[in-house]
N, C-alpha and C positions, 0 to 999 in steps of 0.2 A: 504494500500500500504506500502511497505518497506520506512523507510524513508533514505535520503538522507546520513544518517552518515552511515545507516546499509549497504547499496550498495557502499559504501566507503569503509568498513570494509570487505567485500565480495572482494571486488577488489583486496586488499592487501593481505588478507589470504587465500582465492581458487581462485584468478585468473579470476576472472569474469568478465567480462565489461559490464558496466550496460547500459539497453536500455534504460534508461530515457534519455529526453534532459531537462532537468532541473538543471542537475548537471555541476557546471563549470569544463570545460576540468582541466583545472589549479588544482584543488584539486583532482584530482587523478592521482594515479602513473605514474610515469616518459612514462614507459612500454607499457600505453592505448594511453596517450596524442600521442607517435608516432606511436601506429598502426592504432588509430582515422586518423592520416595525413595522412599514406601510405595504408590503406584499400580504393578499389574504392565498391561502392556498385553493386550488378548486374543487370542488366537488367533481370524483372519479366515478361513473361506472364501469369497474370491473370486468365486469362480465362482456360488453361494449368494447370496451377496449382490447381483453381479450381475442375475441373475434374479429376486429380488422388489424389487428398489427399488424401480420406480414405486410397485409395491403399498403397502410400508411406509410411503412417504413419505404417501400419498392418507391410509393407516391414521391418519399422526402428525398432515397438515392437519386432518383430521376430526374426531379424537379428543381430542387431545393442546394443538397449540398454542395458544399463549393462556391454556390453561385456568386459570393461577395468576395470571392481570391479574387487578387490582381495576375490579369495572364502575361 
């Protein structure tokens, strides 16, 4: 696993906010600690989701990723 400094390091330099809850809000940037506060999470169905992942995913390699690299 990434450790705790390296997802600190990520945070600061591209912008990432790290899924672990391991890491205290407090030592990471100003930036995440308030979008932590003002992000609500959303309601998942399951079972929905489930059932189309491979779809969406095929949808997101096709469509989607990459598309903001510079060529």
């Amino acid at each position: 696993m990434t450790t705790p400094e390296a997802l600190k390091a990520a945070a600061e330099q591209f912008l990432r906010i790290p899924a672990r809850t391991d890491i205290p809000a407090s030592s990471l940037p100003k930036w995440i600690q308030e979008a932590k506060a003002e992000i609500k999470p959303m309601a998942v169905d399951r079972r929905v989701m489930a059932e189309h992942l491979d779809e969406w995913m095929k949808y997101w390699d096709t469509n989607i990723r990459n598309r903001g690299r510079k060529q």
